[in-house]
C-alpha positions in Angstrom: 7.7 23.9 -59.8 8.6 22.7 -56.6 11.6 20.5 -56.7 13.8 18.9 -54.1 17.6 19.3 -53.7 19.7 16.3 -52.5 23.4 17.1 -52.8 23.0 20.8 -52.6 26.1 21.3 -50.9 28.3 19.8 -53.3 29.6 21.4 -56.5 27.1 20.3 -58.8 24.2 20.3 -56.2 24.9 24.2 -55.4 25.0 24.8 -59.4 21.4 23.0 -59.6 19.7 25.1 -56.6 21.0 28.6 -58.0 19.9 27.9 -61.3 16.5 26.5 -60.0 16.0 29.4 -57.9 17.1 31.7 -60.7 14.3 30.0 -62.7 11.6 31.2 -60.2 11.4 27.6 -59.1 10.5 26.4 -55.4 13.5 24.7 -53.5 13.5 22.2 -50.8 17.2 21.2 -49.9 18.3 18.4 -47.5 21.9 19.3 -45.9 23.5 17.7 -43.1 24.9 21.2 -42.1 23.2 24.3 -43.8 25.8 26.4 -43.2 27.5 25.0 -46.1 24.6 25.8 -48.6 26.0 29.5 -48.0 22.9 30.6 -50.4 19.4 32.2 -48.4 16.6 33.0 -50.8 13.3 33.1 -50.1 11.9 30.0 -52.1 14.4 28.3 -50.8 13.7 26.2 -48.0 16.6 23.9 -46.0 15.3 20.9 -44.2 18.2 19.8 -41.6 19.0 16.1 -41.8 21.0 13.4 -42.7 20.0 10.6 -45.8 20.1 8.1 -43.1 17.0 9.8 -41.9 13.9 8.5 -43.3 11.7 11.2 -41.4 13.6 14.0 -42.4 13.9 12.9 -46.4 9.9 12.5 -46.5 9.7 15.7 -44.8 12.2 17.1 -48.0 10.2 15.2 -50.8 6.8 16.1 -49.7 4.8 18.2 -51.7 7.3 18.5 -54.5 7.0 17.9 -58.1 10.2 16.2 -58.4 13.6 15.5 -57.3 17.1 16.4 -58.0 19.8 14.1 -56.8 23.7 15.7 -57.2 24.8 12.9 -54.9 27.7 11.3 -55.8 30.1 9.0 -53.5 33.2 9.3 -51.6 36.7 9.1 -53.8 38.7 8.4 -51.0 40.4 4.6 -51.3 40.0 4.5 -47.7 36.3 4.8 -47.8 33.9 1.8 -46.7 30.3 1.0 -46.6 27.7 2.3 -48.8 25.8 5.6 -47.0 25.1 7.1 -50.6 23.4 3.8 -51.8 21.6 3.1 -48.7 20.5 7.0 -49.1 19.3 7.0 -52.6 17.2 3.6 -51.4 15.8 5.8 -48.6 15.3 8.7 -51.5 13.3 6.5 -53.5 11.1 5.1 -50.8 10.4 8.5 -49.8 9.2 9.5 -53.0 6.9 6.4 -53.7 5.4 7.2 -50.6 5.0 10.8 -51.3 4.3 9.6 -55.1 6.7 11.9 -56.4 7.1 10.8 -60.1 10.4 12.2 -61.4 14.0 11.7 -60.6 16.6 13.4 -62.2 20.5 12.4 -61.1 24.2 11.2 -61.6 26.2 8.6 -62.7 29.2 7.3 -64.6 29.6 5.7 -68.3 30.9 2.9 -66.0 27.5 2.0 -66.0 26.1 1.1 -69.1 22.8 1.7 -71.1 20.4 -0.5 -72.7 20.6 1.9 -75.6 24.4 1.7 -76.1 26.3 0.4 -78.6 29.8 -1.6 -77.0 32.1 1.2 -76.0 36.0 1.1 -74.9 34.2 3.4 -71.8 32.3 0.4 -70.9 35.9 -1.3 -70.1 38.4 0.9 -69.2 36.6 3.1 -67.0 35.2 -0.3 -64.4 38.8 -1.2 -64.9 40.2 2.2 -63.6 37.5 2.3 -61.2 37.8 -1.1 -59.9 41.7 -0.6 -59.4 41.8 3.1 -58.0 37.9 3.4 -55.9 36.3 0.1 -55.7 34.1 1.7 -53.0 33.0 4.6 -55.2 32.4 2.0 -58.4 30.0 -0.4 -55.7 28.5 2.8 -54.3 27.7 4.3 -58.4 26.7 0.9 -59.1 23.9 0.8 -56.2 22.5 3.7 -56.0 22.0 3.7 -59.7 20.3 0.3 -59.5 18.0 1.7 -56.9 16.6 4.3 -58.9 16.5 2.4 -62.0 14.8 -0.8 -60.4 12.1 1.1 -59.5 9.0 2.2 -61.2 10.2 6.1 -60.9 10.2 8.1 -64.0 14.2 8.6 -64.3 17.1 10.3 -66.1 20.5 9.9 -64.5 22.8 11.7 -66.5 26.3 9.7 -67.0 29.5 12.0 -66.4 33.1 11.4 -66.7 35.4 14.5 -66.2 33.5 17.6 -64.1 35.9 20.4 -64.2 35.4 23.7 -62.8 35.6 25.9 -66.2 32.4 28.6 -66.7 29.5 27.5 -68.3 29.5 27.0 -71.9 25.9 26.2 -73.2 27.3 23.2 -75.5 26.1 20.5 -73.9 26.3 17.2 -76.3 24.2 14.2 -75.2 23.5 10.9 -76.3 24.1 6.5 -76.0 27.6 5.5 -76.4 28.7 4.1 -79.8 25.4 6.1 -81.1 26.2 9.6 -80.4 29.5 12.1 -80.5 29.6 12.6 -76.7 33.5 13.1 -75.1 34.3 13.0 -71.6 34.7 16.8 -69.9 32.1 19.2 -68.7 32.0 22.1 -66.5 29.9 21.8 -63.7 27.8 24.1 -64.5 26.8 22.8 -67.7 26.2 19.9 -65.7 24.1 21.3 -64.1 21.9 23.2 -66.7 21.3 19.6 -68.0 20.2 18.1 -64.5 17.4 21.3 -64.7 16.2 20.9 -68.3 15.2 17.5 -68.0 12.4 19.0 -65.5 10.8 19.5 -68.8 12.6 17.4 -71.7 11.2 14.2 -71.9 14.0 13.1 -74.2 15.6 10.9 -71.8 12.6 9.4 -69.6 13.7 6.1 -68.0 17.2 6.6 -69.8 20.9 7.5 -68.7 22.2 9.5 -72.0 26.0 10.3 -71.9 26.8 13.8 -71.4 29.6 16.2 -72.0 31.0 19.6 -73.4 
């Protein structure tokens, strides 16, 4: 397939283009400064640009079968404004204009699921998120809505503690209250996950839970 990158510098987002790549998959990454993709391969393509730019975006979602998003927003306090949500709007209007089906991304257990049962996650974690990075809960909390407002054919997967331990294959995945899903996950696994759903349809317009 070929499938666009957004995120692809981050930890999650370099995760998602090595394994695509390693899959014998096309890759089209957006980065703001490609020197910190430190990857070359040669179905790997980098398109230079910023989210804020709606040329360069169209020019990363054209042609491709669908997208990866590793985006995530800033945990600073300090942060203001919403570049990640205003981004993902961009993302999204690019690929209805490209008609580009399938969006695969992030988000919290902050956010809840129509398939959930009521979950202690579904308090505490606003709560904590509210308190410690308002900016980062508003900015989760609109780019989700942006994707899942549309008619795209979504999965955001819902994370809660991405450490940096190897890979472990266990992946668990579910609705809260439903399913046995706990809270950490190595990126990587995180990353397998975001990949699979290229072809599991378990989870079409859905945000399962996911964790080691």
């Amino acid at each position: 397939m070929r499938i666009t990158v957004f995120g692809a510098t981050g930890g999650i987002g370099h995760l998602v283009v090595q394994q695509l790549l390693d899959d014998g998959h096309q890759v089209v990454a957006l980065v703001r400064t490609p020197a910190k993709l430190s990857l070359t391969h040669s179905h790997l393509t980098v398109v230079t640009g910023q989210l804020s730019d709606r040329d360069a975006v169209e020019q990363a979602v054209s042609g491709a079968d669908a997208v990866i998003s590793a985006l995530g927003p800033s945990l600073r306090r300090s942060a203001t404004g919403t570049p990640v949500t205003e981004g993902t709007r961009t993302i999204v209007q690019a690929m209805q204009t490209q008609k580009v089906a399938r969006f695969i991304g992030l988000a919290t257990p902050s956010l809840a699921d129509p398939r959930d049962k009521p979950h202690w996650k579904h308090k505490v974690l606003p709560l904590m998120a509210g308190l410690t990075i308002p900016n980062a809960l508003a900015e989760l909390k609109g780019m989700t809505a942006a994707v899942t407002d549309s008619r795209l054919d979504y999965t955001i997967a819902r994370i809660t503690n991405p450490t940096n331990k190897p890979a472990t294959g266990r992946i668990r995945s579910g609705f809260l209250g439903h399913d046995g899903v706990g809270s950490a996950m190595s990126r990587a696994d995180i990353a397998a996950f975001l990949v699979a759903q290229l072809t599991d349809t378990r989870y079409r317009r859905a945000m399962p839970a996911i964790s080691n």
